[in-house]
TORTITI-794254 format. One record per atom (N, C-alpha, C): x, y, z. Coordinates in steps of 0.001 Angstrom, whole numbers, padded with zeros to 6 digits, always signed. Layout:
N
XYZ/...
***
This chain:
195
+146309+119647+073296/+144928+119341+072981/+144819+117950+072351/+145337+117907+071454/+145599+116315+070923/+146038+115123+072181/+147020+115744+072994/+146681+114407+073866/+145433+113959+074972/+144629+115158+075205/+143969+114928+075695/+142305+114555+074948/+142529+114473+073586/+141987+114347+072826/+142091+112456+072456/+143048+112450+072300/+143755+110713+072562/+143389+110113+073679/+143179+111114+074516/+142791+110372+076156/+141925+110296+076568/+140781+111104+075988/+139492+110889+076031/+138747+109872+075034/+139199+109935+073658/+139026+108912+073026/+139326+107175+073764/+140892+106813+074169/+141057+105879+074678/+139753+105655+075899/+139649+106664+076479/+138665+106247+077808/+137240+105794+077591/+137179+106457+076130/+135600+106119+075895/+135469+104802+075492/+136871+104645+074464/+136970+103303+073466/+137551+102491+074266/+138174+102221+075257/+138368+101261+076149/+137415+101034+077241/+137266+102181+077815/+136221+101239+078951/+134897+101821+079088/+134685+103015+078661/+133156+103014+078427/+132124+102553+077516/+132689+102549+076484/+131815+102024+075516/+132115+100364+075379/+132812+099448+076625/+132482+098212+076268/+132150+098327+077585/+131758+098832+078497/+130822+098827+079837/+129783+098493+079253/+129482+099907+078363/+127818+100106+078168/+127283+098649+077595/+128173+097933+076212/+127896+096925+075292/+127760+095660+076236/+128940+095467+077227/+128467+094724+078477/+127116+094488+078811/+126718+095723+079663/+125709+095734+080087/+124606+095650+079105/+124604+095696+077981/+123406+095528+077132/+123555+094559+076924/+124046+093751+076531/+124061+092212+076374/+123564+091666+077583/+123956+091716+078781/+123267+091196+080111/+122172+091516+080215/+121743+092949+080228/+119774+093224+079928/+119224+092556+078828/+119873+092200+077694/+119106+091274+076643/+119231+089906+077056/+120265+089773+077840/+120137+088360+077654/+119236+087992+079130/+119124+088820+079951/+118185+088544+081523/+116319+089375+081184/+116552+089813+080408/+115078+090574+080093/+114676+089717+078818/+115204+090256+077306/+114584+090546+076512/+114347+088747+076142/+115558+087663+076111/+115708+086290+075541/+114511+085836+076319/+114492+086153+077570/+113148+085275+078494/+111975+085428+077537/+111737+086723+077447/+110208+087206+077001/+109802+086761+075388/+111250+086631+074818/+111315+086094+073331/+110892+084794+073029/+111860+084090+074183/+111422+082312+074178/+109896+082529+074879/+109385+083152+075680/+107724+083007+075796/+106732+083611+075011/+107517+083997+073311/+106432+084370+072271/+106237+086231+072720/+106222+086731+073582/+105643+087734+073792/+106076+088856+072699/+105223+089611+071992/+105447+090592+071133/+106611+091927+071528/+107187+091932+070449/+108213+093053+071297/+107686+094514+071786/+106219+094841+071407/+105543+096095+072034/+105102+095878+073610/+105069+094631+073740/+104735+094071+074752/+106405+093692+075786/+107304+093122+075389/+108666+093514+075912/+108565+095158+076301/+108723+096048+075514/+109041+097129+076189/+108175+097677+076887/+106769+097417+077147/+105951+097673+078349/+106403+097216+079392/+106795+096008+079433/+107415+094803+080632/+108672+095530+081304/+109481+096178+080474/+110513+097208+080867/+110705+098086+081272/+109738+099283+080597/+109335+100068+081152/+108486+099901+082461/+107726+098680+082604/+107080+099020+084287/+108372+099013+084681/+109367+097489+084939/+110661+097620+085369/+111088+098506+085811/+111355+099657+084749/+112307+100722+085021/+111518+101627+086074/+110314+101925+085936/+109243+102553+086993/+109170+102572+088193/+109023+100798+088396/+109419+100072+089899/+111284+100037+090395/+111876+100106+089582/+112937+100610+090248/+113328+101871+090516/+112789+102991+089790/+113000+104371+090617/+111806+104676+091696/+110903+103826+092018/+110423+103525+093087/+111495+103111+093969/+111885+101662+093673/+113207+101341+094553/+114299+102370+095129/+114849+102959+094258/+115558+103799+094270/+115025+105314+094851/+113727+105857+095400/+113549+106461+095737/+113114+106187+097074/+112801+105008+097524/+112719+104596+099023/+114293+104479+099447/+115075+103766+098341/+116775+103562+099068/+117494+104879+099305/+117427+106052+098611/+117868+107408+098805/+116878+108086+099948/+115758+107328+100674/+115197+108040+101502/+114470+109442+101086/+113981+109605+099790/+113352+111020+098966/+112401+111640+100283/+111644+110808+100453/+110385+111077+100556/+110926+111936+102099/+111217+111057+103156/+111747+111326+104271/+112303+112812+104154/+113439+113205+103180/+114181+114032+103219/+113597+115305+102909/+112507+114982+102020/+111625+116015+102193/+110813+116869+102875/+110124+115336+103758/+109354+115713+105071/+110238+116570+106119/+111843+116304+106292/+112589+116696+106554/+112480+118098+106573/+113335+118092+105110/+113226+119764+105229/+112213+120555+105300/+111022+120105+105115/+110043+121286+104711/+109633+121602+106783/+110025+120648+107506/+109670+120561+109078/+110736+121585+109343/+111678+121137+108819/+113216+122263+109624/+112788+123409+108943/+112126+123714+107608/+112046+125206+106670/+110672+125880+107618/+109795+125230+107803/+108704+125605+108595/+108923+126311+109839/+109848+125331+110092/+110650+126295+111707/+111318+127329+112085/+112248+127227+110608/+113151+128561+110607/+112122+129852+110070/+111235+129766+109368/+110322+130447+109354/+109585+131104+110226/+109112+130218+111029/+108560+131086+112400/+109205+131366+113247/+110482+131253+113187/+111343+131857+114016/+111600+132853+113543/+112068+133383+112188/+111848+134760+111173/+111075+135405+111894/+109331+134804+111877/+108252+135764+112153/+108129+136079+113370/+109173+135678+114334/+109339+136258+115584/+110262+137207+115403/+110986+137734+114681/+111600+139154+114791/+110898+140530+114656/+109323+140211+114148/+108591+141330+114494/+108390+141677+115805/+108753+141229+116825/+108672+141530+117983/+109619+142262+117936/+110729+142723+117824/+112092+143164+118192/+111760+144693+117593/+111663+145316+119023/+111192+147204+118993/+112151+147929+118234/+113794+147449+117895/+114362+148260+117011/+113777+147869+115512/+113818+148937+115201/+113633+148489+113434/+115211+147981+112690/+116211+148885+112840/+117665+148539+112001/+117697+147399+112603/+118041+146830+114129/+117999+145481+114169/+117083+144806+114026/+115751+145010+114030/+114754+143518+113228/+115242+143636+111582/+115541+144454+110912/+115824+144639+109367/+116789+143597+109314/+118021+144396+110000/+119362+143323+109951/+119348+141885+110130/+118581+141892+111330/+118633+139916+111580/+117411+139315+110489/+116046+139858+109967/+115286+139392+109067/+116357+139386+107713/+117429+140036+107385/+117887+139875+106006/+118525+138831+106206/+119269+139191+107205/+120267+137660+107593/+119238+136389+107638/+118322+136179+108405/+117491+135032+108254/+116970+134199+107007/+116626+135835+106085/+116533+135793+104611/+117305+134636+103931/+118504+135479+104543/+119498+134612+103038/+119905+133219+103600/+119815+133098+104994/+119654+131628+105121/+118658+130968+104794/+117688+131256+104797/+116170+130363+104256/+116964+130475+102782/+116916+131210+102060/+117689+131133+100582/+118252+130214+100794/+119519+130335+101231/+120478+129689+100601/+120250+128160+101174/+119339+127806+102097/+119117+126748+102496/+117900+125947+101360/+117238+126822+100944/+115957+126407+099899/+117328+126115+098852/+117888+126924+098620/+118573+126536+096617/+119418+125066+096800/+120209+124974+098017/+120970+123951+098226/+120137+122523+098411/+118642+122839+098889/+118019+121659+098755/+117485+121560+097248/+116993+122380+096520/+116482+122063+095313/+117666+121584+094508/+119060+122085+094761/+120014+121507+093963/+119821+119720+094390/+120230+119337+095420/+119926+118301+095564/+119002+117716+095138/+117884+117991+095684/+116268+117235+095002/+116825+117309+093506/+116714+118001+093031/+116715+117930+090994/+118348+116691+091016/+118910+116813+091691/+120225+115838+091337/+119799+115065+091850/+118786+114221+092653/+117986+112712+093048/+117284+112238+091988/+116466+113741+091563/+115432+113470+090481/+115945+112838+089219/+117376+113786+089044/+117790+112910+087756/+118372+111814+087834/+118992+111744+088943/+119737+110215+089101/+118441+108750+089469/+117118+109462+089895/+116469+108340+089932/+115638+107963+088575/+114807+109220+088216/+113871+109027+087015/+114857+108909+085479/+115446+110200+085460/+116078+110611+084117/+117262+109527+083491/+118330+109352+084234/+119172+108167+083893/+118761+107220+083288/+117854+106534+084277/+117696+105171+084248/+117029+105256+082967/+116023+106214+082580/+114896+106621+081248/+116149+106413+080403/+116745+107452+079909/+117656+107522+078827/+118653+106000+078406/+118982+106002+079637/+119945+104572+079106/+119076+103477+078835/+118552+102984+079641/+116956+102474+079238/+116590+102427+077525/+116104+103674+077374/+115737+103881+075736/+117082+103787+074872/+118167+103614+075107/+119328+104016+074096/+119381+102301+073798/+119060+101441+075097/+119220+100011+074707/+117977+099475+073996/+116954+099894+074366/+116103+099518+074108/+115837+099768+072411/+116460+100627+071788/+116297+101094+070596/+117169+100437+070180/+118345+100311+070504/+119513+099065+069455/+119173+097741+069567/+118636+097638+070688/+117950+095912+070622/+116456+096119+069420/+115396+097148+069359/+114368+097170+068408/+114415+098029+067562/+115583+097672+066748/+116498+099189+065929/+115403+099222+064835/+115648+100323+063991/+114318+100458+062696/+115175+099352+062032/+115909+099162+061913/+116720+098213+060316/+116180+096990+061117/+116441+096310+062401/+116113+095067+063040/+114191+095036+062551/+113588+096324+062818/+112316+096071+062714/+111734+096357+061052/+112253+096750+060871/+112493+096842+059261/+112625+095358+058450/+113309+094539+058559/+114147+093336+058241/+113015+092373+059039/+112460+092640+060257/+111396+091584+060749/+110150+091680+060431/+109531+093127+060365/+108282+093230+059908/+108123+093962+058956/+108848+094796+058214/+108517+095889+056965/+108525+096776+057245/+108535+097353+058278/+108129+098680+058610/+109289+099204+060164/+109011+099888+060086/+109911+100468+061426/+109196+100638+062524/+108038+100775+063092/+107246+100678+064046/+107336+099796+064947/+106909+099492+066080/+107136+098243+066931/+105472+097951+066903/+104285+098803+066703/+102867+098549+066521/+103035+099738+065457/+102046+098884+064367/+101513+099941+063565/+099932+100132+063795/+099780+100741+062978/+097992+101300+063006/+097420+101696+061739/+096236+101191+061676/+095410+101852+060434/+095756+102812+059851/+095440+102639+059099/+095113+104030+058089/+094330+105369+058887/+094731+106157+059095/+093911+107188+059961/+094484+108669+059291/+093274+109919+059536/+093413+111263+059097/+094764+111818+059961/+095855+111378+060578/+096486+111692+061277/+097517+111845+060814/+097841+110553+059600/+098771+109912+059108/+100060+109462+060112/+100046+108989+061270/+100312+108442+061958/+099962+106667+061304/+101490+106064+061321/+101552+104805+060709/+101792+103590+061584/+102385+104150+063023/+102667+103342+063900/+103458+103926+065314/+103653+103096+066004/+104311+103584+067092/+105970+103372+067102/+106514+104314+067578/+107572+103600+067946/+108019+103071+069061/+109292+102422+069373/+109811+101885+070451/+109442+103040+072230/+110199+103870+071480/+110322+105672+072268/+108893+105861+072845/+107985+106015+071935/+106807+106095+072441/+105535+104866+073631/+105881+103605+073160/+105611+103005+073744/+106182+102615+075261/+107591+103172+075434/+108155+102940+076327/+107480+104019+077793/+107377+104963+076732/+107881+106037+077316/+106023+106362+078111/+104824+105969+077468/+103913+105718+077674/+103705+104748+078997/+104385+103580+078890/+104333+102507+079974/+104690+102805+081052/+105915+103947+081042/+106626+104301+081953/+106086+105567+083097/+105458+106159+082515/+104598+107168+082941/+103244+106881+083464/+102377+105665+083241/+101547+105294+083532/+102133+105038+084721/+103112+103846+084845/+103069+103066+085749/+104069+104207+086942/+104435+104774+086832/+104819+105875+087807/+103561+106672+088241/+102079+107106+087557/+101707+107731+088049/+100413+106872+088707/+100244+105469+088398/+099550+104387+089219/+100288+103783+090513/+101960+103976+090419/+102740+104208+091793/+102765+104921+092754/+102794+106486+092451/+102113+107651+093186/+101070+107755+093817/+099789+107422+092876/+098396+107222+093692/+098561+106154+094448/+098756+104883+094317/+098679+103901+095590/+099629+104232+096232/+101557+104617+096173/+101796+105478+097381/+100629+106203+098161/+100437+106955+097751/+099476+108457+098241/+098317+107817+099092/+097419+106532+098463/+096736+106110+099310/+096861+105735+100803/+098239+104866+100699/+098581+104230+101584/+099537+104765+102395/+099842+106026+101964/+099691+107351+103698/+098946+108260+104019/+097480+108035+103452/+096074+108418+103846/+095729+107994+105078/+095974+106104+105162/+095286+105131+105819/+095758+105866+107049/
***
């Protein structure tokens, strides 16, 4: 247990955790330095990011072909279906039973194997990119960094209000931008396979 305890440690402390520090330094220094040298407020950086991250699981959902694969299956699930509902024709009952169960568990097992997939697109397009996303985004606008720059830990604060809500954080603002702009992606998708 200890060596594999040593070996997981080494793997994290050698090459994952200076991947990740890598790569955060390259997103600060290709995102965040631009937007810094043009004055822009850092509530305003992580909107700019969050669309980013939005429009690339857009990207990433045209490059995995989602949409297609869907249309896909639900054409092939539609089919095997009415082919099902042609075994009411079949005058034995034990054999229409037998081949409808069998048909059964292929529509099953053909539905679970696609939802496994779909939910493993879903997370590799939306969820990932979100999380790692926010893990940088919070050490680059850490509370002590925003603490030490403005007094407070918020990235926007706000009035005085019956809410007692004092400000926003990083998390929230991101996470706001990000959802908008995914669901203003959707509708103009959606429009523009109306036309």
């Amino acid at each position: 247990m200890e060596l594999l305890n040593s070996l997981l440690n080494g793997l994290y402390y050698g090459l994952i955790a200076p991947f990740f520090r890598f790569c955060s330094s390259i997103l600060t220094l290709l995102l965040i330095r631009p937007m810094t040298l043009f004055h822009l407020p850092p509530w305003l950086q992580v909107v700019v990011v969050a669309v980013l991250v939005a429009l690339f699981a857009f990207l990433m959902r045209r490059l995995l072909r989602v949409d297609e694969r869907v249309e896909e299956f639900n054409r092939r699930f539609a089919e095997k279906r009415r082919e099902q509902q042609e075994l009411r024709h079949i005058p034995d009952k034990y054999s229409r039973d037998a081949l409808y169960r069998t048909t059964d568990e292929e529509l099953n097992e053909e539905y679970n194997t696609f939802i496994a997939y779909h939910y493993a697109r879903y997370v590799m397009i939306y969820m990932l990119p979100l999380f790692l996303v926010l893990a940088w985004l919070n050490s680059v606008f850490s509370t002590s960094w925003l603490v030490a720059r403005y007094g407070h830990p918020f990235i926007v604060t706000l009035p005085e209000n019956s809410f007692g809500i004092s400000g926003l954080s990083v998390t929230f603002i991101f996470l706001l931008a990000y959802i908008l702009t995914l669901v203003v992606g959707f509708r103009i998708q959606r429009r523009g396979r109306n036309r």
